[in-house]
Every structure is written in structure tokens, then in C-alpha cells.
N, C-alpha and C positions, 0 to 999 in steps of 0.2 A: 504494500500500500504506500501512496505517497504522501507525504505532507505540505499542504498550502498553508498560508498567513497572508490574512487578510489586515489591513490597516485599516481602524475604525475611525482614526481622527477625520472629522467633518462630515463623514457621511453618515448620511440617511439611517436610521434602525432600520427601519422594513427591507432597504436595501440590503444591507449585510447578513443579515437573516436570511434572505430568502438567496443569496449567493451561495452562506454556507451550509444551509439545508440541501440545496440541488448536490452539493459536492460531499456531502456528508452522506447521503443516500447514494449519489453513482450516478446520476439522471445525464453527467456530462462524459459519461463512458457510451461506447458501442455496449458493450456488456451488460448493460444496466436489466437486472430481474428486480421484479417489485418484491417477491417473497424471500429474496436474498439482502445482504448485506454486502454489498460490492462497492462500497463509499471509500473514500478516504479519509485520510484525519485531517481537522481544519483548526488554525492557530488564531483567535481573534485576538490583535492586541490593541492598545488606546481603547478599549470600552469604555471609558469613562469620558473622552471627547465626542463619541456619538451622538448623533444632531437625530430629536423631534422636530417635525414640521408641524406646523401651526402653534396652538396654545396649549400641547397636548401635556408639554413640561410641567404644568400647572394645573390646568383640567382635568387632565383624564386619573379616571381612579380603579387602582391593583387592588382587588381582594382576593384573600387568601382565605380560609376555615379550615382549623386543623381536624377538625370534627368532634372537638369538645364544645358544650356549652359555652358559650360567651368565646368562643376560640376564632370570631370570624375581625378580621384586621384590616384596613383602607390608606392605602397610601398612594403618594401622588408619582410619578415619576422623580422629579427632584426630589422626593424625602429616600427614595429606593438608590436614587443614582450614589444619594451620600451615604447610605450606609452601605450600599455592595452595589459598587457599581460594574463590577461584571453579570449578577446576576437578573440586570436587562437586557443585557443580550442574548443569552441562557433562556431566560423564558421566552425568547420571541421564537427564538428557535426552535425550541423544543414546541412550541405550540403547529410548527409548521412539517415537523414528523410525524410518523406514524405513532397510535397513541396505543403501543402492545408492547410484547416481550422484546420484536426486533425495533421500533423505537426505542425503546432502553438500551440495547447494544448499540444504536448508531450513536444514540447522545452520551454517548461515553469517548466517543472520540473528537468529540469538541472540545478544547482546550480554551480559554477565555482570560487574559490579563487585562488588567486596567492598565499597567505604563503602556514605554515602548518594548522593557526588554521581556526575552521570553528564556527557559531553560531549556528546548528543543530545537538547539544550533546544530547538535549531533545530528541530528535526522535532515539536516540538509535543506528548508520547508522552501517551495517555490512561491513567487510571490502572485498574487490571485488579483485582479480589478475589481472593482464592485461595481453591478453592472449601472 
């Protein structure tokens, strides 16, 4: 399998997301089986310079419910982005995989950093566009 990294400074979330889901699943192979796992791994780094478009930074509201009583939580994107701000990129993506067992395995080969650096120099990672 090969390794991409995609640079999130300035661009788009939905952008990025839906770049590294097509490369995560394998959809930009000849090869691509939908009941297979034929993706590659994908490196996202600057998550935390990733751009909302419109007023969504502000507006739009993440809930979570752990499944306890009282367990359901609302947060904005900027309350999300400051306390992990890799895990908006994580959920954007994982929303745009398949939602089973092989979903699970592909979203394990997304690797997600807020800086620029990453510890997956060894593997060589090609550098990917966002479309």
C-alpha cells in the first residue's frame, strides 16, 4: 500500500474529506472492489488550518450522546477545533465511509496531525492535491 499526505492548510473540510475518503477506500485505483479494502493510507497534516465556508465556524452544531442519560453534548466547530482539532477532520471523514466492520478497517489508516510535521517520513508518503 502507498502512503499520501494531504496539506490541510487553507483548504476546504469537505474538500479534504472527500479526497481522503476516495483514497482511503481505493475508488482512484483500476482495482477498486467495494467489499474489499484496496485503499491506501492517507496522512492529513495542518488540521487545524482547515477552512469552513460560510458561518459554519460559528453556527453549525456537533452533537455527540454517549448513551447515558444526560450524556448528549453541542458544540460549535470552533469550540471542537480548540480542543482537538484533528478530530474534525476524522469525523468528516469517517462520516463519508462505509458505516461496518470494513469502515473500521479503512478508518484506521487515516493518520491526522494538527502541525506541519508528521512521524511517517519512513514510508516515503506522496504528496496528494485537494481537488
Amino acid at each position: 500500500r502507498k502512503w499520501h499526505v494531504i496539506d490541510a492548510n487553507g483548504a476546504v473540510l469537505g474538500k479534504v474529506a472527500t479526497t481522503a475518503a476516495n483514497i482511503l477506500r481505493g475508488k482512484n485505483k483500476p482495482t477498486f472492489t467495494p467489499h474489499l479494502d484496496t485503499g491506501d493510507f492517507v496522512v492529513v497534516i495542518n488540521a487545524d488550518k482547515v477552512v469552513l465556508t460560510g458561518n459554519k465556524e460559528t453556527d453549525k452544531v456537533i452533537s455527540t450522546f454517549s448513551g447515558w442519560r444526560g450524556g448528549q453534548k453541542r458544540f460549535t466547530p470552533a469550540d471542537f477545533r480548540a480542543k482537538h482539532p484533528e478530530r474534525l477532520v476524522e469525523r468528516a471523514v469517517k462520516g463519508m465511509i462505509p458505516h461496518n466492520r470494513l469502515g473500521r478497517q479503512i478508518f484506521k489508516k487515516l493518520k491526522v496531525y494538527a502541525g506541519a510535521d508528521h512521524p511517517h517520513g519512513a514510508q516515503a508518503p506522496v504528496a496528494c492535491e485537494v481537488a
